[in-house]
C-alpha positions in Angstrom: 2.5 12.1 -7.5 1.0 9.1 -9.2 -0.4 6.1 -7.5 -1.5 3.2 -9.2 -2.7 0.1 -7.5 -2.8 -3.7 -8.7 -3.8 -6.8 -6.8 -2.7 -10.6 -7.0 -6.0 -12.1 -4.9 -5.9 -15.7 -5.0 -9.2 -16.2 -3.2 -12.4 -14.0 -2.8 -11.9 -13.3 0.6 -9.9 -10.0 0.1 -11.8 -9.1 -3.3 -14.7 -6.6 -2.1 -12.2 -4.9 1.3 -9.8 -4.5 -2.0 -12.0 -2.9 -4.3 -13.4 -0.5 -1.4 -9.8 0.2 -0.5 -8.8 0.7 -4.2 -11.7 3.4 -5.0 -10.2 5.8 -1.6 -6.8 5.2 -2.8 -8.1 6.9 -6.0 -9.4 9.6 -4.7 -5.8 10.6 -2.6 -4.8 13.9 -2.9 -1.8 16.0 -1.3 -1.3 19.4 -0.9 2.3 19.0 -1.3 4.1 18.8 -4.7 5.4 15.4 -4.9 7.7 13.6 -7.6 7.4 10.6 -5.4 5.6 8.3 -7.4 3.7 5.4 -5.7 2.2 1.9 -6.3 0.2 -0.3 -3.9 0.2 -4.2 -4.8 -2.3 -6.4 -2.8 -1.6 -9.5 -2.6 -2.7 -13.2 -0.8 0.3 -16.0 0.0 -1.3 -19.7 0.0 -2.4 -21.0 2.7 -2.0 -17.4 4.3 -5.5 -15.6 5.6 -4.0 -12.1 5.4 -4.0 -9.8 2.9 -0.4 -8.4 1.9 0.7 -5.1 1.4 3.3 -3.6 -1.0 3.6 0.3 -1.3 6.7 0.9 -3.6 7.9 4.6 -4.1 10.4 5.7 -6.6 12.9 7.4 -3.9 13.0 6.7 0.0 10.3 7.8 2.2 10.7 7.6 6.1 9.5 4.5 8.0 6.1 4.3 9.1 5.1 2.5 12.3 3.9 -0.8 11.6 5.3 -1.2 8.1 8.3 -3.6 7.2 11.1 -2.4 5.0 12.1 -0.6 2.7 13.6 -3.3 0.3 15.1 -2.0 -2.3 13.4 -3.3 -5.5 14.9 -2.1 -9.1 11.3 -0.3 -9.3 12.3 1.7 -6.0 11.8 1.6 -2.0 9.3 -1.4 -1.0 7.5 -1.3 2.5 5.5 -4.1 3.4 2.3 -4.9 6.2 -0.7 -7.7 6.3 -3.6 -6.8 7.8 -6.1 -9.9 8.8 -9.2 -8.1 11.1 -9.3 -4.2 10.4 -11.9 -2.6 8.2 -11.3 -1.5 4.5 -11.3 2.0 6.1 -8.9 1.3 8.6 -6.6 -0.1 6.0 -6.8 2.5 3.9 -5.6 5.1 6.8 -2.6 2.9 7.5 -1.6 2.6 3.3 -2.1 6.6 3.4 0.5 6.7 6.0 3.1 5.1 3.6 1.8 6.6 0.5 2.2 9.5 1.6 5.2 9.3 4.3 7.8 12.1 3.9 10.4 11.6 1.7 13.9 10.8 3.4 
């Protein structure tokens, strides 16, 4: 499985949570053979505090509690959360959830 990341921050208030998040997402690994290829997109809306969430995987994946979607995108199955108040290392165990959520 591949995972890439990118990030559309509009102010600095996400920028070092989204670098710390980025690095862990780097370093996933699973023990399972995966074609599901992955990307994470983080993202801020104007006038929004919240730092969106896009995980987009090539084929469906189940749902995972506290994630909206999937939408289906031409570059696969979109699931989206925001997150305002949790720690870079909380966020990172809820966007391994849907990175790696079993395939459907």
């Amino acid at each position: 499985m591949n995972i890439t990341t990118t990030r559309n921050l509009l102010t600095d208030a996400w920028t070092t949570p989204v670098q710390e998040v980025e690095r862990a997402i780097l370093r996933f690994t699973s023990v399972r053979r995966d074609r599901n290829d992955c990307h994470v997109a983080f993202f801020e809306i104007a006038r929004d505090p919240q730092l969106h969430v896009n995980v987009t995987h090539k084929y469906p994946t189940a749902e995972v509690s506290g994630w909206a979607g999937p939408a289906r995108q031409p570059e696969g199955f979109v699931h989206n959360r925001r997150f305002d108040d949790l720690t870079p290392r909380h966020i990172v165990r809820h966007i391994r959830d849907m990175v790696f959520a079993r395939p459907r």
